[in-house]
N, CA, C and O atoms as a MOPAC input file, in Angstrom:
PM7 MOZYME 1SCF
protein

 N      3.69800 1    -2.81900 1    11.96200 1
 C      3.39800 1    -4.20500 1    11.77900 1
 C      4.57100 1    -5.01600 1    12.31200 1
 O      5.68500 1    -4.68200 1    11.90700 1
 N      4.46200 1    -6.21500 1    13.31500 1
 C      5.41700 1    -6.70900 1    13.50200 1
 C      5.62900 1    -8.08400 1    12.86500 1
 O      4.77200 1    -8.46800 1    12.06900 1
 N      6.55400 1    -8.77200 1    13.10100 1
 C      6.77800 1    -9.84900 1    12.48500 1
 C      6.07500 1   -11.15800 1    12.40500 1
 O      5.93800 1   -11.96400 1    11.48400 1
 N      5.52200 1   -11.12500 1    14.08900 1
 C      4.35100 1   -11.86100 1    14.75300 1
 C      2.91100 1   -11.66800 1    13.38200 1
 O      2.48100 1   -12.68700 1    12.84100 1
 N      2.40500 1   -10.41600 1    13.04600 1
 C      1.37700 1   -10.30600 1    12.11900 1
 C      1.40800 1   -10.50500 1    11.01200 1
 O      0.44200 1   -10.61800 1    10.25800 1
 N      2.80200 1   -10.59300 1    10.69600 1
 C      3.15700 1   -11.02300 1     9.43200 1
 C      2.86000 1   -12.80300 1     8.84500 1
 O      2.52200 1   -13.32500 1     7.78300 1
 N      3.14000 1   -13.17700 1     9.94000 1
 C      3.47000 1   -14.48900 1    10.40600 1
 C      2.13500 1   -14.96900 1    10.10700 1
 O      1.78700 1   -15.95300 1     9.45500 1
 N      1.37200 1   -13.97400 1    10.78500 1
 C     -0.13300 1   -14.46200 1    10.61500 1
 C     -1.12500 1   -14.56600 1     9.50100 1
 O     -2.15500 1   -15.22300 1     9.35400 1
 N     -0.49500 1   -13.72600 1     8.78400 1
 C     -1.23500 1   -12.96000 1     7.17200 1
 C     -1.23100 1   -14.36500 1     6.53900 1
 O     -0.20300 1   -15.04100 1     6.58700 1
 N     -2.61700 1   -14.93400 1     5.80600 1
 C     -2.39700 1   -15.54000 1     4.55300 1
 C     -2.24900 1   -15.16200 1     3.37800 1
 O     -1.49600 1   -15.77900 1     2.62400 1
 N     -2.86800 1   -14.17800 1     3.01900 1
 C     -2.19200 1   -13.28100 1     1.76900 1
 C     -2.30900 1   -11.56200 1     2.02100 1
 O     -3.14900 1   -10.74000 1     2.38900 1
 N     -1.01700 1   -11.60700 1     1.60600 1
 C     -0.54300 1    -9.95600 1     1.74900 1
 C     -0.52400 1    -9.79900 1     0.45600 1
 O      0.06600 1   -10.61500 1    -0.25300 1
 N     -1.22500 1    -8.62600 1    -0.10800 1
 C     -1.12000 1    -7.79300 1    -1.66600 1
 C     -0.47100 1    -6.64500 1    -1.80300 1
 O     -0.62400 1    -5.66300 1    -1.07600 1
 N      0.48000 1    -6.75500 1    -2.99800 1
 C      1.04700 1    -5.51600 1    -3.37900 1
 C      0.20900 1    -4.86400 1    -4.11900 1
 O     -0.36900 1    -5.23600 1    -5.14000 1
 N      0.14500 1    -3.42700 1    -3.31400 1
 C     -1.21300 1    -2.97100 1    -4.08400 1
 C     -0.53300 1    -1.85500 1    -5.43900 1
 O      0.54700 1    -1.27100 1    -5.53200 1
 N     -1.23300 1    -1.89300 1    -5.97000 1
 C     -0.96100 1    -1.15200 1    -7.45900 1
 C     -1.22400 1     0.79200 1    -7.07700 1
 O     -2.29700 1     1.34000 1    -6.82500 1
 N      0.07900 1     1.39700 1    -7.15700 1
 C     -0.66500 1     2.79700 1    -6.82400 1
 C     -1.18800 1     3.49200 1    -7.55600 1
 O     -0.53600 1     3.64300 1    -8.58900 1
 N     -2.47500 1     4.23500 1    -7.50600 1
 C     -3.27000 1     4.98600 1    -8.46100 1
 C     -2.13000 1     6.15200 1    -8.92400 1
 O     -1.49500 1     6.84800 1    -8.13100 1
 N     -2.05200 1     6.18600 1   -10.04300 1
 C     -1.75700 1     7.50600 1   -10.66800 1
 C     -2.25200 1     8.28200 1   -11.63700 1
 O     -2.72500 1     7.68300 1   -12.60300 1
 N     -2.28300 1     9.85900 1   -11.64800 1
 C     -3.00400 1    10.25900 1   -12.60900 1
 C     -2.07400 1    10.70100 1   -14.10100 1
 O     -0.86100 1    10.82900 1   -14.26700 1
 N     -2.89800 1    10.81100 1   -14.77400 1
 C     -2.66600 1    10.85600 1   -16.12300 1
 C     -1.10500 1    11.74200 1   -16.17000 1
 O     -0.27500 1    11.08900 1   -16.80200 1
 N     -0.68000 1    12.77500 1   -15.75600 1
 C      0.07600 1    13.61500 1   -15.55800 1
 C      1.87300 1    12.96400 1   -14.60800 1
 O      2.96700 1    13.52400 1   -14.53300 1
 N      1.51000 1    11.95100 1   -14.20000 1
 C      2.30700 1    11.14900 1   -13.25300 1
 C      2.44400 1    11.18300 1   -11.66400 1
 O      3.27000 1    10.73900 1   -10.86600 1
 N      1.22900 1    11.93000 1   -11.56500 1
 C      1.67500 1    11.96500 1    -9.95400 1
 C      0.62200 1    11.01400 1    -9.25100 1
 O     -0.18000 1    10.41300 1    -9.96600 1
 N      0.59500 1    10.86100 1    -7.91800 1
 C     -0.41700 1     9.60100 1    -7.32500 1
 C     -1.33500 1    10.33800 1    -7.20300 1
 O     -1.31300 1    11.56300 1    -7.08100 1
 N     -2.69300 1     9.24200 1    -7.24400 1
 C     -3.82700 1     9.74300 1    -7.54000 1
 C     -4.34400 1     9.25200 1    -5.93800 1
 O     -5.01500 1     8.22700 1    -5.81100 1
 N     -3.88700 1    10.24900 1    -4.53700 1
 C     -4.81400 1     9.92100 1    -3.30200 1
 C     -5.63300 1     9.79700 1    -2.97800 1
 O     -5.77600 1     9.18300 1    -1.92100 1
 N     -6.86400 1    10.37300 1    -3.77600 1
 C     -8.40500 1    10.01900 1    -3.46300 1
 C     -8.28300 1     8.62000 1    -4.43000 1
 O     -8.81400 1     7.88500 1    -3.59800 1
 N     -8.10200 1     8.06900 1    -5.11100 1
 C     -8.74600 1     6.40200 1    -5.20600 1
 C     -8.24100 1     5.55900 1    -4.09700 1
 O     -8.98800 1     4.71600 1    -3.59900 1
 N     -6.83000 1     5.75100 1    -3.60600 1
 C     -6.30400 1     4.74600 1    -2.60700 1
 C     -7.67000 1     3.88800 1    -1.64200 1
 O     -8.00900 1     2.70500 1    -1.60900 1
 N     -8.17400 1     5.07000 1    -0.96800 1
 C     -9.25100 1     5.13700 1    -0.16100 1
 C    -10.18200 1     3.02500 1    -0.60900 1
 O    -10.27000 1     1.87100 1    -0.19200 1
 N    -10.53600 1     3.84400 1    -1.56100 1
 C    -11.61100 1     2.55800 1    -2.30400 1
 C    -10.91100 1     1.40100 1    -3.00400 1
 O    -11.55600 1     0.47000 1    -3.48700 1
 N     -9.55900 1     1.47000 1    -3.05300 1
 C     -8.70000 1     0.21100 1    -3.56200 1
 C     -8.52400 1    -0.39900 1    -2.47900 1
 O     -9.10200 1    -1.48500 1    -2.53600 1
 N     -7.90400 1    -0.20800 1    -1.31500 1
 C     -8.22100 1    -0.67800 1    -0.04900 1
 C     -9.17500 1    -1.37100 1     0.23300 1
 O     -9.32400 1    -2.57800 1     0.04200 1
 N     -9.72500 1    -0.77900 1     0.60600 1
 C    -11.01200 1    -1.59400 1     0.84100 1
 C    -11.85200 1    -2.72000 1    -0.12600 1
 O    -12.62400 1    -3.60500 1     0.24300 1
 N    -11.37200 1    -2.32400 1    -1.62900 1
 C    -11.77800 1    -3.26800 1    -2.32700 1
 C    -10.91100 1    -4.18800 1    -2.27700 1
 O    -11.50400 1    -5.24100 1    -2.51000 1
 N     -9.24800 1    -4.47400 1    -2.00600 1
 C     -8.71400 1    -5.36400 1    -1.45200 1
 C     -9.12700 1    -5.93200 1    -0.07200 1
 O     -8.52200 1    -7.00400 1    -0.11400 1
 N     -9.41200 1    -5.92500 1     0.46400 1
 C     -9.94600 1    -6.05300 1     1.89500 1
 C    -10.88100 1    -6.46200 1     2.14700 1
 O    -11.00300 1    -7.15400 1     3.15800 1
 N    -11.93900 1    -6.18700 1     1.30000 1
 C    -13.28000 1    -7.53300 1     1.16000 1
 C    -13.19400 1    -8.16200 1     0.45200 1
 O    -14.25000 1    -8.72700 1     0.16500 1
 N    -11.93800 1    -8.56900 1    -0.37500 1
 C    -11.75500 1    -9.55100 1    -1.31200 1
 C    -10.71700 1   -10.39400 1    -0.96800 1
 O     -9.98500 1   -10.89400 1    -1.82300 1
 N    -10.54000 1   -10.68200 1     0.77000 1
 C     -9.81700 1   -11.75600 1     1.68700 1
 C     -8.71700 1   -11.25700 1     1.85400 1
 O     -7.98500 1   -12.13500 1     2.31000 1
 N     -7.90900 1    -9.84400 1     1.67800 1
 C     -6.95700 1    -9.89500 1     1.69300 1
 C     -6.37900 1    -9.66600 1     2.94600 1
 O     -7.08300 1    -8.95500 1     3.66200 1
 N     -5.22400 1   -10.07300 1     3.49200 1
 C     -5.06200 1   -10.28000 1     5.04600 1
 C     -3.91000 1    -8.61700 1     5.46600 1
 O     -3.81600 1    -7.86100 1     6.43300 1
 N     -3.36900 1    -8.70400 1     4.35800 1
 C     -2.34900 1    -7.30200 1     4.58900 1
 C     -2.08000 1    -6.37800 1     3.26800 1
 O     -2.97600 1    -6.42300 1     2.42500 1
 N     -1.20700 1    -5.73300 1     3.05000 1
 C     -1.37900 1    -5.04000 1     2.33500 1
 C      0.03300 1    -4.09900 1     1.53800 1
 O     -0.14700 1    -2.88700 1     1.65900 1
 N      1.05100 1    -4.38300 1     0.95000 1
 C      2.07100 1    -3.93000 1     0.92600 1
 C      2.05600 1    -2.74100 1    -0.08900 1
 O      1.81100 1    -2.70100 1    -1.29500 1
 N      2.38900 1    -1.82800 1     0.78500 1
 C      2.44700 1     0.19900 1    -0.11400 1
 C      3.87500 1     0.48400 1    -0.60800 1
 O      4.78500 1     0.96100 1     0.06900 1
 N      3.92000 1     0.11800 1    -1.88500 1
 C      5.28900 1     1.03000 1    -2.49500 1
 C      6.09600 1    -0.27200 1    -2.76900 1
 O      7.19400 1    -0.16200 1    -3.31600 1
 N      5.68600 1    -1.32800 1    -2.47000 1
 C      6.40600 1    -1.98900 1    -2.86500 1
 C      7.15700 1    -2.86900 1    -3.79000 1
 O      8.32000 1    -2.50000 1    -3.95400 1
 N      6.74200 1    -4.13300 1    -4.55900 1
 C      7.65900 1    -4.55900 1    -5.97200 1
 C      6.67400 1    -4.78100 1    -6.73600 1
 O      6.65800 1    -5.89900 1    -7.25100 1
 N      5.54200 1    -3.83100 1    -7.07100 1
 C      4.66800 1    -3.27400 1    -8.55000 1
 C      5.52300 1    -3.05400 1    -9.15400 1
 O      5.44300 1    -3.89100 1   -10.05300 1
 N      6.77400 1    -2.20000 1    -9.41000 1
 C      7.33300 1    -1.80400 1   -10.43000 1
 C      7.25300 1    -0.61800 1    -9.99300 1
 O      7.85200 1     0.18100 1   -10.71200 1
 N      6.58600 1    -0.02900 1    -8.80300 1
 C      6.36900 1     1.72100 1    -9.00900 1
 C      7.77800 1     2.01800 1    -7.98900 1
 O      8.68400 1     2.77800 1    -8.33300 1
 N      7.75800 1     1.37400 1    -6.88000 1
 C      9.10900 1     1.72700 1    -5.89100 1
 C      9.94600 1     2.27300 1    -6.23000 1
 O     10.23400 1     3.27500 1    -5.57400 1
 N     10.65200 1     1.98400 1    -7.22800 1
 C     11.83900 1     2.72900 1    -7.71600 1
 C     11.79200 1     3.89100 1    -8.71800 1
 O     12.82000 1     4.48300 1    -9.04600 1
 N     10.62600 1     4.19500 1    -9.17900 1
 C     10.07400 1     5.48000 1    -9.30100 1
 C      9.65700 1     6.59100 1    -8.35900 1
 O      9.55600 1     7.81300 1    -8.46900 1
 N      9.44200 1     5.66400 1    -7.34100 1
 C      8.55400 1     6.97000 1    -6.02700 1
 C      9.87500 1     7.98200 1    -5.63400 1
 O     11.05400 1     7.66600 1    -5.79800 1
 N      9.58300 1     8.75300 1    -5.30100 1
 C     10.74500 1     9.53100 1    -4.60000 1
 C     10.43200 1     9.53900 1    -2.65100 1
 O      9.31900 1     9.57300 1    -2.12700 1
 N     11.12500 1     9.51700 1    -2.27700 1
 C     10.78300 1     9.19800 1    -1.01600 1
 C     10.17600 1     9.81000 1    -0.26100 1
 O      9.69700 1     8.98600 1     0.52000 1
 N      9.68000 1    11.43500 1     0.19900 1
 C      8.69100 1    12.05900 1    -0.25300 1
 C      7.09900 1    11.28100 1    -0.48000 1
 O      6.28200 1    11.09300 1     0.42200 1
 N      6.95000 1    10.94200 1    -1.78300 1
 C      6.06800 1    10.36000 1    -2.65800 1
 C      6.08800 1     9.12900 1    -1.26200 1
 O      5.09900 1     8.99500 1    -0.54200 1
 N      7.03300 1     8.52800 1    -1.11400 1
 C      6.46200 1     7.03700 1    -0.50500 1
 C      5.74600 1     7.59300 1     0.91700 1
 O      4.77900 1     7.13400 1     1.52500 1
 N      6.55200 1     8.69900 1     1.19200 1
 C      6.30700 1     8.67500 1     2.79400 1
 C      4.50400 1     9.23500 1     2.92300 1
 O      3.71100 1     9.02700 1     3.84200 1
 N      4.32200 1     9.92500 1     1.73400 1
 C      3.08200 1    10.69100 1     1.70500 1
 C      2.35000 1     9.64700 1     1.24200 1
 O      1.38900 1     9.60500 1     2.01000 1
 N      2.25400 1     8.92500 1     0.57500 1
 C      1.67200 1     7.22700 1     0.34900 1
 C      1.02800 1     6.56700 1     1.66500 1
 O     -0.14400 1     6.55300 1     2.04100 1
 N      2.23500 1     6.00300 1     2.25800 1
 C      2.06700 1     5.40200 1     3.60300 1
 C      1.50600 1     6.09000 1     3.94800 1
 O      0.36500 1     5.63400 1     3.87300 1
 N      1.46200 1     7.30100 1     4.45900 1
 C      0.72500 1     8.47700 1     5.45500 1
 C     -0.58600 1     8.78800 1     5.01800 1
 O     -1.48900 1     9.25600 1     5.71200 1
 N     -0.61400 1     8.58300 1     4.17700 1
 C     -2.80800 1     8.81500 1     3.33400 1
 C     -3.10600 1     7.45000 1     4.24600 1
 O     -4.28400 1     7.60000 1     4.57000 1
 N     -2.61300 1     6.12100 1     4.85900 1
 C     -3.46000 1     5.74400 1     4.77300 1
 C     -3.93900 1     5.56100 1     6.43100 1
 O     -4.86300 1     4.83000 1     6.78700 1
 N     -3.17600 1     6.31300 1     7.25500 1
 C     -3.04400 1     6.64800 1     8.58400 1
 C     -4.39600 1     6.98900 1     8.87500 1
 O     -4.77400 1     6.02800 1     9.54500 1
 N     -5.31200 1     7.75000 1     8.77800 1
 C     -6.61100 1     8.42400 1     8.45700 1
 C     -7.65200 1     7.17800 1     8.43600 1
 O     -8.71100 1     7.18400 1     9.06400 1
 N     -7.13100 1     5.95800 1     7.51000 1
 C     -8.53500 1     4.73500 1     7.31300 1
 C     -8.86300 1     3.76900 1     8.75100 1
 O     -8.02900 1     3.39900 1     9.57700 1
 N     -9.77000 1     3.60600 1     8.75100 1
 C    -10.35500 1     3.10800 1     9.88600 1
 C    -10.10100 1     0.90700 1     9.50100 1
 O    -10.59300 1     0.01100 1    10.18600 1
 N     -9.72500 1     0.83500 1     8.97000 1
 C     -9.08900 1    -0.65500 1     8.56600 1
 C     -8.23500 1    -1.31700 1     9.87200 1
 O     -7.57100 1    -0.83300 1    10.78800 1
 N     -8.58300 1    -2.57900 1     9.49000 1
 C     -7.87300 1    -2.96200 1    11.08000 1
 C     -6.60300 1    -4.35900 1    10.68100 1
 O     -6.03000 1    -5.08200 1    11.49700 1
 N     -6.50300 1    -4.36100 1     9.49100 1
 C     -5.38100 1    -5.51500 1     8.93500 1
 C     -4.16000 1    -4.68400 1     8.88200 1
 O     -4.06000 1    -3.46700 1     9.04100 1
 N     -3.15100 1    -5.66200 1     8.60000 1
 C     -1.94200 1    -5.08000 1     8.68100 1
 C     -1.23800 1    -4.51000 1     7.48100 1
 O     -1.08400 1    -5.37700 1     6.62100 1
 N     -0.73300 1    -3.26500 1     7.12400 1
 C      0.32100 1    -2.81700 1     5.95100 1
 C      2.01200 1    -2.31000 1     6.48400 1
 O      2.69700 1    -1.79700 1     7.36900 1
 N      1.97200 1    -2.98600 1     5.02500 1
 C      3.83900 1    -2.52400 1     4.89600 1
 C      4.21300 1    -1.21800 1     4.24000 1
 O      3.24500 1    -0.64800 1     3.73600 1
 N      4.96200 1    -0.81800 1     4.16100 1
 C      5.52300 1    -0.23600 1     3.12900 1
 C      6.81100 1     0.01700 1     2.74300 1
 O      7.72600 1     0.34500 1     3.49800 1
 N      6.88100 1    -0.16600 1     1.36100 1
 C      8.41200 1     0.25200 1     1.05900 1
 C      9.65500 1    -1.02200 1     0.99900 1
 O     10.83300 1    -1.05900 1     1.35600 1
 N      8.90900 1    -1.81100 1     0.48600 1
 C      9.99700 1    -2.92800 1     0.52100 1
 C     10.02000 1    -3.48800 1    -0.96900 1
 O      8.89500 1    -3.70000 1    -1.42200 1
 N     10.75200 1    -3.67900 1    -1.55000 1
 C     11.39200 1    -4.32100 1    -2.83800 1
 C     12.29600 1    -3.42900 1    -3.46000 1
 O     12.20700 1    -3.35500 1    -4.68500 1
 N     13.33000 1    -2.58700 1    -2.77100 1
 C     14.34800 1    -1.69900 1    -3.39100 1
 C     15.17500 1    -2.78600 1    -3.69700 1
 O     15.24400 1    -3.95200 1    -3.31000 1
 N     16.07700 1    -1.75100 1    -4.88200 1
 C     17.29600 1    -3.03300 1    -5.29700 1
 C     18.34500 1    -2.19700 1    -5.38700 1
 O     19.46100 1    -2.63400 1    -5.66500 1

């Protein structure tokens, strides 16, 4: 994503990551949160970022995050990995 698309986004969402009961991410819902952000106007999409989960993920965890969503046929723009402190 460059800065230019950023520029362009009217609203970018930090999306909430599925996890399962046990603590690890839950990759098959991502799929359908997406997209349910995405027909609900959303212009971009920020992965891992200042939910509160970031500084829990292990980096690993983020990179395999971002990378599930390589596979979706979606054509808006995502981030990932931004709100470390």
């Amino acid at each position: 994503m460059s800065y230019q698309d950023l520029k362009e986004c009217k609203i970018i969402t930090a999306f909430i990551t599925p996890f399962h009961e046990d603590g690890s991410i839950n990759f098959d819902a991502i799929p359908a949160l997406i997209e349910h952000l995405l027909a609900h106007h959303t212009d971009g999409i920020l992965l891992a970022g200042t939910t509160a989960e970031s500084p829990t993920l292990t980096h690993d965890e983020e990179l395999e995050l971002c990378g599930c969503t390589k596979d979706c046929q979606w054509t808006r723009s995502f981030d990932c990995g931004c709100g470390y402190q």
